[in-house]
C-alpha positions in Angstrom: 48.4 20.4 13.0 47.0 22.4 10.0 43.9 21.5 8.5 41.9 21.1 5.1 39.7 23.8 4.1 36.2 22.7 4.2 36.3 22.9 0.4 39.2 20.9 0.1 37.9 18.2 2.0 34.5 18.2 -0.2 36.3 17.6 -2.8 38.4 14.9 -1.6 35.8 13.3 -0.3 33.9 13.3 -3.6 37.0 12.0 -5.4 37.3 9.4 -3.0 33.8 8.1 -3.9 35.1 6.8 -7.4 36.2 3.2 -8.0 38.3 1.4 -10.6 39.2 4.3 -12.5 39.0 8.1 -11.3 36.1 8.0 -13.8 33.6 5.9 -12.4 31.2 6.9 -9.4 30.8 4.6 -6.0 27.4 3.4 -6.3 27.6 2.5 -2.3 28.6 5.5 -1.2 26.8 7.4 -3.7 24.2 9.7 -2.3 23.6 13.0 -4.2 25.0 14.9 -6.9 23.9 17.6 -9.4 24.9 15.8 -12.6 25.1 17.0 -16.2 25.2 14.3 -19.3 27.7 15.1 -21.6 26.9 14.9 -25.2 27.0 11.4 -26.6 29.4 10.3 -28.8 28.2 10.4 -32.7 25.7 7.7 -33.7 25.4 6.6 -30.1 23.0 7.7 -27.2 23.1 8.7 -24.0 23.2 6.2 -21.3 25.5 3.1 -22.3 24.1 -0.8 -20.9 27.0 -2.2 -19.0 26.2 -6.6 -18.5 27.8 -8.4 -15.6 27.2 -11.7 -14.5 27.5 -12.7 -10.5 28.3 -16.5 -9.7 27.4 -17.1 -6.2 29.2 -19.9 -5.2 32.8 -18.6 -5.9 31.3 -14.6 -5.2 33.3 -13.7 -8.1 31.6 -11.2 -10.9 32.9 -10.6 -14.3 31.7 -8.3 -17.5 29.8 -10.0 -20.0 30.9 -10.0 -24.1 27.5 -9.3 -24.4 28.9 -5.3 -23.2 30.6 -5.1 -26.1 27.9 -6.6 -28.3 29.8 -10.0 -28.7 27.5 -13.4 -28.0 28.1 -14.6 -23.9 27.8 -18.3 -23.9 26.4 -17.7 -20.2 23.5 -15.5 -21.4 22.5 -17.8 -24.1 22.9 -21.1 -21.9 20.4 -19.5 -19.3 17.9 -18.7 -21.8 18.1 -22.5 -22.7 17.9 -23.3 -19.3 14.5 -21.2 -18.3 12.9 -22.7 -21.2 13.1 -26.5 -19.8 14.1 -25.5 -16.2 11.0 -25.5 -13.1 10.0 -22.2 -11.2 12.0 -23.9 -8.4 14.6 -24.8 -10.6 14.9 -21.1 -11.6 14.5 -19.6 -8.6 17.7 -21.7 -7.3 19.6 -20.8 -10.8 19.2 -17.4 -9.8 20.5 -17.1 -6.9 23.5 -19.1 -8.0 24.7 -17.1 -11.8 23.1 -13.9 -12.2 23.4 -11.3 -14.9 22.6 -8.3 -13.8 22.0 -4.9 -16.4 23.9 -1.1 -15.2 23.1 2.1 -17.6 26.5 4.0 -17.7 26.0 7.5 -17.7 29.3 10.0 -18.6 28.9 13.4 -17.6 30.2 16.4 -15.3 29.9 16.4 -11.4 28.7 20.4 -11.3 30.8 20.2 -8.1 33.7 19.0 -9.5 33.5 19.7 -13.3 37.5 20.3 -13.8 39.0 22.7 -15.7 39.3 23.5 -19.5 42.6 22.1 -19.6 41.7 19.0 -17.8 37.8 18.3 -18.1 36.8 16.2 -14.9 34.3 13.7 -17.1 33.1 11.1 -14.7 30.5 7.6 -15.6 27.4 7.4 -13.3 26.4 3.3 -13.1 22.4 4.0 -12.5 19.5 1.8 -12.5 17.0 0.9 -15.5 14.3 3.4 -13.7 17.0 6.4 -14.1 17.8 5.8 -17.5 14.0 5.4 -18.7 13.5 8.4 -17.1 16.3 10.2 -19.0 14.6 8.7 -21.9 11.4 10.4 -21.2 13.2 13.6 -20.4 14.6 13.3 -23.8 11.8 11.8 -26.5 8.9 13.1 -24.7 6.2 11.3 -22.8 4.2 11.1 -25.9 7.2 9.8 -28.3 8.0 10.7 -31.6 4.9 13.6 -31.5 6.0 15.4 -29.3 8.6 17.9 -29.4 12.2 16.2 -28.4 14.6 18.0 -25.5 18.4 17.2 -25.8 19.0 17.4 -22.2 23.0 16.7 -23.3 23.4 19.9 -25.2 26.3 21.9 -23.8 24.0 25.3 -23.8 20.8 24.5 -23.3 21.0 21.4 -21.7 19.9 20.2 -18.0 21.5 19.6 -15.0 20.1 16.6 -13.1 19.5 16.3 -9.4 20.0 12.4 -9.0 19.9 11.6 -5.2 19.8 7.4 -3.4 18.6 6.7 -0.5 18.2 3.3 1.4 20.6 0.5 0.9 20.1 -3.4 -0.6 16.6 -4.5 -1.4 15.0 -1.2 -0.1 17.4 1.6 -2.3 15.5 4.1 -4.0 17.1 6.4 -6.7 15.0 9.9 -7.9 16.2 12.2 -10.5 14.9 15.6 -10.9 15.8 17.4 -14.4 16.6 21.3 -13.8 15.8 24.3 -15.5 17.8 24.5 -18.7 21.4 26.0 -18.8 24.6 26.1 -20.1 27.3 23.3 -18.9 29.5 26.0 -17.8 29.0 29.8 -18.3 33.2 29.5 -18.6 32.9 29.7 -22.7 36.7 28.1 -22.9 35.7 25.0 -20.8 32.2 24.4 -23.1 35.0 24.3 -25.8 36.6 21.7 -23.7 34.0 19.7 -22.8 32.6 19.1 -26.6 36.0 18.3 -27.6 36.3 15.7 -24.6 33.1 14.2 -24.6 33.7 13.3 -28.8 37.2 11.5 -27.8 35.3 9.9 -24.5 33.9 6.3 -24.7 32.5 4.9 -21.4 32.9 1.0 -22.6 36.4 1.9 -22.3 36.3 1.9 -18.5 34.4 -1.4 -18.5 35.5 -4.0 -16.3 37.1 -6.6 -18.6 35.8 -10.1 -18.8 37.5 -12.7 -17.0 37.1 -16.4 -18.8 37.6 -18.7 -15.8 34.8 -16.8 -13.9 32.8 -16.6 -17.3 33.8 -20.5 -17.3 32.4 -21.4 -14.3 29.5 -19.6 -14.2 28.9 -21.8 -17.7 29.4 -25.1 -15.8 27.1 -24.4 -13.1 24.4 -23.7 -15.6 25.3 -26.4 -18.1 27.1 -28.9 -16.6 29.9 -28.5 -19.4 33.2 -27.9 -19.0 34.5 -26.4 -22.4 32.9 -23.3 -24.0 32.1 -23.7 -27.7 34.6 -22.0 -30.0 32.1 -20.1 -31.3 32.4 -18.2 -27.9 36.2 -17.5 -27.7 36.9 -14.6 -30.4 34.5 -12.5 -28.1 35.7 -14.1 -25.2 39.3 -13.3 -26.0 38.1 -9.6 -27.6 37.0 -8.6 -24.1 39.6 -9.8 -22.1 42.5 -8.2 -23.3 43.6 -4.7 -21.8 43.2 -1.5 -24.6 40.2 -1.4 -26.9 37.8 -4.1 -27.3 37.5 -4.1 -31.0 34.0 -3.5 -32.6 31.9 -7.1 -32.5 31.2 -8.0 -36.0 27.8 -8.7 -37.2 26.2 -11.7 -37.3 25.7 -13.5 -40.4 22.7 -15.3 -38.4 21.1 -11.9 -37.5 17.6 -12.1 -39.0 17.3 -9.3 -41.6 14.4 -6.4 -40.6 11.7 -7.3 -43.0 10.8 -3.7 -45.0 7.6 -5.1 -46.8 6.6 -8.1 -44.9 4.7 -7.5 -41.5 5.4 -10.1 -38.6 3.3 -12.6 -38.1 0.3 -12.0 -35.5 0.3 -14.0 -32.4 -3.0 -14.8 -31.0 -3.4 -16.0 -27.7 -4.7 -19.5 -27.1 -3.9 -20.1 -30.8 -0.6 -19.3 -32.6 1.9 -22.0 -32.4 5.1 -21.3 -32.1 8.8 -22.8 -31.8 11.5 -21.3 -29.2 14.9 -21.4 -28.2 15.0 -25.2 -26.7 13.9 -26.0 -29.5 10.2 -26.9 -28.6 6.9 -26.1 -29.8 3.9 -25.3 -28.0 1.0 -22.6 -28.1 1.1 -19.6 -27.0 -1.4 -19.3 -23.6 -0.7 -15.4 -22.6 1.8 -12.6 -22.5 4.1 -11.9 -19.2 7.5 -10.7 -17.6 10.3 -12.9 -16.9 12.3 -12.5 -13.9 14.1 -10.4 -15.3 11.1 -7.8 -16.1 11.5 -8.2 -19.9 8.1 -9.3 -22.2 7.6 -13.0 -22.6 5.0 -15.1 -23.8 3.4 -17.7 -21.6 3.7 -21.1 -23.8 2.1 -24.1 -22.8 4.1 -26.8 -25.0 3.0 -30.4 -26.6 4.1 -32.2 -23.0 0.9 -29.9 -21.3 4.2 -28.0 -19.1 3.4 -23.9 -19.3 6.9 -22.2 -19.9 7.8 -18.3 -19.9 9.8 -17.5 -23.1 10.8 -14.1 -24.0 9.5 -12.8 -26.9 12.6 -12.4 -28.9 13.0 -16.4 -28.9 10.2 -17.4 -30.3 9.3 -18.1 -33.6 5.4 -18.1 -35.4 5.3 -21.8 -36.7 3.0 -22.4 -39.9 0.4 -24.2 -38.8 -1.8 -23.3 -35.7 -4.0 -25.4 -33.9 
């Protein structure tokens, strides 16, 4: 029997690592690749945050609206539910419906970049350590000082070494950023590839949103049965096949104040209200379970609740 080049079988093997589309990368199988970003799309940056929520109890996952920047009556229900819920109580939520955060990078497997007449552009689901560290790679360690490097230009760009090891609990991910150099020294594919990566939109390879998992994940965290309406344009947006159309703006979105500093929260002082709604004094900052900043807040029933710091809201007087 005749057999594959060794080539040939790299390659197939590689191709073979992709999942749901031929776009997307294995993250299971994944274990190294010499990966370059392709520039993003205009107005947008590199590295797009994909939101998925896990129920447990059915083992069923779905994509969350809030991928698309439409309100996910799941997300906003557990928010609810940390501000009233126990640490036990928590603990046991979490391990039932779980929304878990991907950075979705597009780019070029160096191994298998294509060719100018059909650019091999592939999406890279990494972890929020890879994508802080492409952040870093591109603004600088010292921010807006220092000198910024566009590691997603086509010329003088940089190639990424991003390797996994381990599995579960215990996986570790490393990137290494390369010396800079051109995507391609084939000057008809860089033509390609900028025209490609213009047209290319990653959230259009995003898993779309099933309701009846979305629906009972929002039962096991509520109780309720029906999702408010206020839910179901998004709901319906996301779950349709083509393009999920843009989210519209809030009318509720608070309004960045241009003259007007925030008000200054001063531990063991400022009062505040939050999401439940409740009131209580702010007692110290920390991270939720989810890592994110949050304010310690011990409210008026003497019971210490973490609240993220986006929920809560200076009141006027403090105690």
């Amino acid at each position: 029997m005749a057999k594959l080049s060794a080539a040939m079988k790299k390659l197939l093997t590689r191709r073979k690592h992709r999942i749901h589309t031929e776009s997307i990368i294995n993250k299971k199988t994944f274990t190294k690749m010499r990966f370059r970003l392709i520039p993003p799309q205009e107005g947008m940056t590199p590295g797009v945050e994909n939101i998925k929520i896990f129920v447990n109890p059915i083992t069923k996952g779905t994509s969350s609206p809030a991928a698309w920047g439409y309100p996910c009556p799941v997300i906003d229900a557990l928010e609810v539910f940390k501000c009233k819920a126990t640490k036990d109580a928590k603990e046991e939520m979490y391990n039932t419906v779980r929304v878990t955060r991907e950075w979705w990078f597009p780019g070029i497997d160096q191994e298998d970049p294509g060719t100018p007449d059909n650019v091999n552009i592939q999406i890279l689901p990494s972890t929020q350590g890879i994508y802080m560290q492409v952040l870093d790679q591109l603004i600088g360690e010292e921010g807006e000082d220092e000198e910024s490097n566009d590691i997603t230009d086509v010329y003088e760009g940089q190639d990424i070494w991003i390797s996994k090891e381990g599995a579960g609990l215990n996986t570790k991910w490393t990137a290494k950023f390369l010396h800079p150099s051109p995507i391609s020294r084939d000057k008809d594919y860089v033509v390609a590839i900028i025209e490609a990566a213009a047209a290319f939109d990653v959230k259009d390879h995003f898993y779309r949103v099933d309701p009846e998992v979305l629906q009972a994940a929002y039962t096991l965290v509520t109780g309720k049965k029906g999702i408010l309406k206020k839910y179901m344009e998004g709901i319906e947006a996301c779950s349709r096949p083509g393009q999920v159309p843009a989210a519209p703006k809030s009318i509720d979105a608070p309004v960045p104040a241009l003259t007007t500093p925030k008000p200054k929260i001063v531990i063991g002082k400022t009062r505040v209200s939050f999401v439940c709604p409740m009131e209580g004094v702010v007692t110290g900052e920390v991270k939720d379970e989810d890592g994110k900043a949050a304010y310690e807040v011990t409210d008026d029933a003497g019971e210490a609740r973490t609240v993220p710091k986006s929920s809560v809201k200076v009141t006027p007087t403090e105690s």
